[in-house]
C-alpha angles and dihedrals in degrees: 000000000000115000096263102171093056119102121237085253084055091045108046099034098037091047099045082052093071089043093055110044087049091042084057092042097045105035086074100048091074098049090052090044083058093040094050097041094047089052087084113002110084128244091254092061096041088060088044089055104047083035099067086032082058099056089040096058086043098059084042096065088061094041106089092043086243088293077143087069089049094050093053083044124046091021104074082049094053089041092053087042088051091228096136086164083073089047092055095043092053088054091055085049100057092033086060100049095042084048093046094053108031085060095055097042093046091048090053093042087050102039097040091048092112097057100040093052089045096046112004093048097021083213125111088203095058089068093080090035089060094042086056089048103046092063083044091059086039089067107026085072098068093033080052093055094045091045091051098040088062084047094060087048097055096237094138095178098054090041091050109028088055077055092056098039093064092039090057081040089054097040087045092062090036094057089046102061085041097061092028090062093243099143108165134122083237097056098045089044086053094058083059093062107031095058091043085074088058084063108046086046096057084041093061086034092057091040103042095042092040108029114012099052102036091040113006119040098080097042118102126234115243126229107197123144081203094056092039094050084049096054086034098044094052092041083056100050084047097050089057087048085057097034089059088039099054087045083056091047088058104040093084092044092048093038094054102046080050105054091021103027124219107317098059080047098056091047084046098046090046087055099053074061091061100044093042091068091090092053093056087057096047108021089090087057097056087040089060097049092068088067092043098041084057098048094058091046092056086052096042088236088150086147095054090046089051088049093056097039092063096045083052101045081050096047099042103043093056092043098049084044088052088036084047093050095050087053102042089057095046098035092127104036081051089055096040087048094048098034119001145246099309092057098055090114085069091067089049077056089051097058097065098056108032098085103055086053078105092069092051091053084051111053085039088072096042087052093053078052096052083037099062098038085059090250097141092132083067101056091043096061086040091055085043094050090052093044085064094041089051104045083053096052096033085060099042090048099037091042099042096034133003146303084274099070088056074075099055090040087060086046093061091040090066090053104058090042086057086044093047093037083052087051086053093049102051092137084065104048120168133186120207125263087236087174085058096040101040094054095048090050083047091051107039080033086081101030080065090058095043091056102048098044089047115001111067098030076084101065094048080069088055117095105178117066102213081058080056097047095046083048100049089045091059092039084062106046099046081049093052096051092048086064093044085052095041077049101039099109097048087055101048082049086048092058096043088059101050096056081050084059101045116019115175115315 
C-alpha cells in the first residue's frame, strides 16, 4: 500500500515533487479568488464571508475528534505490519466520528442559522452565508479523512491533486459568478461548497480504485474495546494538545483587540497572512514527515531518523534565513501588493518576526517526531509551558510598546517550543552543519545589502500593483535560483547520501 520498493532519495524527492508543484499551483488560487471576490462585494461582506468560513474551519479543526492524527499515526504501522484489517477498521473509525459529529454540528449551523446570523453576526445577510457553509462543513469531513488517509500513506499526488481538483472547482465558480455579474455574498459562498463534491468524487474514485479493491475489501472490521481504547486514546490526548495550541494561537489576536482595540488587530491579523505564505510552501512537506517518521519507528530505523533530522535542520535553517531576508527588504512593497497603502503597517509588524520563522520549521520537525513516537503528553506540557511564557511577554511588549512586539513575543515563543521539543528528543540529537550555515549567511548576507540599496528604490517608482506583483515575482524567482545555483553542489550531495542510506528495497 506504501511504496515500499522506493528508496528514501525516491520517497522523499519524487514525492515532494508532487507537494511542491501543487503547493505552487494552489497557494495563488486563494488569493485570486480574494482578489476577484473583493472587486464588487463590499468590504463589509467580505468580512461577513471569511468570517463565517472562519468559524466554520474552526469548528472544523475540533470535528473528527483528531482521528486525522490516528490515522498518520497508527496507518504506516499497520501497513509495514501488513494488518489491513487494522487499516480498515481505523478508517470506520474515523468515518463514524466524522459522521457523528459532522451531523450534529450541521444540524445546529442550518437550523441556527437564524440566530447566529442575527446575534452572532449581527448581520441579516450571514444567515444564508452560514446555511452555504454548513453543508460546506457537512462534506469537507469525508473529503478530510480520505485526504488524510492517502497522506499517511505517502501517496502525495493523490493526496494533493483531490486538493486541486475542489480549489479550480472553487476559482471556476467564482469566476462565473464574477463574469456572469453575479456579485452577491450567496453566490461566492456557494463556489465554496459545489466544487467541494468534485473533490470528494475523484477522492472515493482514487481510494476505492487504488486502495479498497486491491487491500481492503475482504478484511474484516474489528470490534475490540482494546483497540478502540488504543486509536481513541491516542486521538484524545491529541485533541488536548490542539485544544491548548489553538488557545495559544489566539492569545496574541484577543490580547491585542483588548489592550489596543480593533484597528492594531486588523494590521496585525493582515500580517499573520503575510508570514504564513511560507508555510503554505512548505506546510505539505512537514505534513508528509509524520507518516514517514512512523514508518521508520515501526521498523526501528532511529539512525535513519537522526540522519534526516539533521539534513533537514541544515536545509531548512538556511532557506527560511534566505526566505526571511527576501521578506524583511520588500516588506512594504508585500503589504501594499496583499492589502494596500493603508496596511503598510502590517508589513513593520512583519520585521520583527520574520527572522525567528527558522525556529518554527524546526520544531515542526521535532514535533512530527514526538508525534510519531506517541509522545503526545509531551507536546502537550511543552504547548502549555509556552502558553505561560507568551501571555507574560505578550503583556509586558503590547502594554509597554506596541502591536508589533506581539510579533516579536510569538517569535520567542517558537524558540523556546524548538528548545523545549530538542530537550524531549534527546535520543535524536543533531548538531548544526555551521560550515553550511555560516557561508550561506556570508553570501545572502550581501545580496541583502544589494536589494535594499538598489533593488527596491525601484518599486517605489511603480504605481500599479499588479506591475509590483509581476516584478516582485520575478525578483523572487531569479533570487531563489541564485540560492539553488550558490547550493547546487550540497543538494546533489544530498542526494548522493540518501540513496547510501536506502538502495532498493
Amino acid at each position: 500500500m506504501i511504496d515500499q520498493h522506493d528508496s528514501l532519495a525516491e520517497k522523499f524527492l519524487r514525492k515532494w515533487f508532487w507537494l511542491y508543484l501543487f503547493s505552487f499551483i494552489i497557494a495563488p488560487i486563494g488569493y485570486i479568488v480574494k482578489i476577484l471576490v473583493s472587486h464588487d462585494v463590499s468590504v463589509e461582506e467580505i468580512g461577513i464571508i471569511y468570517w463565517v468560513m472562519s468559524l466554520v474551519m474552526l469548528i472544523l479543526s475540533f470535528n473528527d475528534l483528531w482521528m486525522a492524527e490516528s490515522l498518520n499515526k497508527f496507518i504506516p504501522e499497520y501497513v509495514t505490519q501488513k494488518r489491513y484489517d487494522k487499516v480498515k477498521t481505523i478508517l470506520v473509525y474515523a468515518l463514524l466520528a466524522q459522521v457523528i459529529t459532522g451531523g450534529i454540528i450541521f444540524s445546529v449551523l442550518f437550523f441556527w442559522s437564524t440566530f447566529l446570523g442575527t446575534h452572532y453576526f449581527h448581520d441579516s445577510r450571514a444567515i444564508e452565508v452560514v446555511q452555504v457553509f454548513s453543508f460546506f462543513f457537512l462534506w469537507f469531513t469525508f473529503f478530510h479523512v480520505l485526504n488524510v488517509f492517502f497522506q499517511a500513506i505517502q501517496n502525495t499526488f493523490l493526496q494533493r491533486f483531490t486538493e486541486f481538483l475542489r480549489m479550480i472547482g472553487i476559482l471556476w465558480f467564482t469566476a462565473y459568478a464574477f463574469f456572469w455579474e453575479k456579485w452577491d455574498i450567496f453566490h461566492y459562498s456557494l463556489a465554496w461548497v459545489l466544487w467541494l463534491y468534485i473533490g470528494i468524487f475523484a477522492a472515493f474514485y482514487f481510494f476505492i480504485k487504488h486502495y479498497y479493491f486491491k487491500y481492503l475489501r475482504t478484511e474484516k472490521i474489528i470490534f475490540s474495546f482494546d483497540f478502540f481504547k488504543k486509536i481513541f486514546s491516542y486521538a484524545l490526548l491529541v485533541f488536548l494538545w490542539s485544544q491548548a495550541s489553538t488557545i495559544l494561537s489566539q492569545v496574541d489576536m484577543q490580547m491585542i483587540i483588548y489592550i489596543l482595540g480593533a484597528k492594531d488587530a486588523w494590521f496585525y491579523s493582515n500580517y499573520l497572512s503575510i508570514i504564513s505564505i511560507p508555510f503554505v510552501l512548505i506546510g505539505p512537506i512537514f505534513a508528509f514527515l509524520f507518516p514517514v517518521f512512523s514508518e521508520m519507528i515501526a521498523k526501528n530505523e532511529n539512525e535513519k531518523i537522526k540522519w534526516v533530522k539533521s539534513i533537514f535542520f541544515k536545509n531548512f535553517f538556511v532557506f527560511s534565513f534566505v526566505f526571511s531576508i527576501l521578506f524583511f527588504v520588500f516588506w512594504p512593497i508585500i503589504s501594499i501588493i496583499l492589502f494596500g497603502e493603508k496596511f503598510e503597517m502590517s508589513g513593520v509588524i512583519l520585521q520583527y518576526a520574520i527572522f525567528f520563522i527558522a525556529f518554527n520549521f524546526l520544531l515542526q520537525i521535532n514535533f512530527n517526531i514526538l508525534a510519531a513516537n506517541g509522545k503526545i503528553k509531551e507536546r502537550l506540557k511543552i504547548i502549555l509551558k509556552a502558553l505561560v511564557f507568551n501571555i507574560i511577554t505578550n503583556l509586558i511588549f503590547i502594554y509597554t510598546f506596541w502591536v508589533a512586539w506581539a510579533a516579536l513575543a510569538t517569535g520567542l515563543w517558537w524558540v523556546l517550543i524548538w528548545y523545549l521539543s530538542e530537550k524531549e528528543l534527546q535520543e535524536y540529537h543533531t548538531s548544526f552543519d555551521l560550515k553550511y550555515i555560516g557561508k550561506n549567511i556570508a553570501f545572502f548576507g550581501s545580496i541583502w545589502v544589494g536589494l535594499f540599496l538598489f533593488i527596491l528604490p525601484y518599486f517605489w517608482n511603480i504605481e500599479n500593483r499588479w506591475y509590483m506583483l509581476v516584478s516582485l515575482v520575478f525578483i523572487s524567482l531569479l533570487y531563489f535560483l541564485i540560492y539553488i545555483v550558490f547550493n547546487l553542489k550540497d543538494f546533489k550531495y544530498l542526494y548522493n547520501e540518501v540513496k547510501k542510506v536506502r538502495g532498493k528495497r
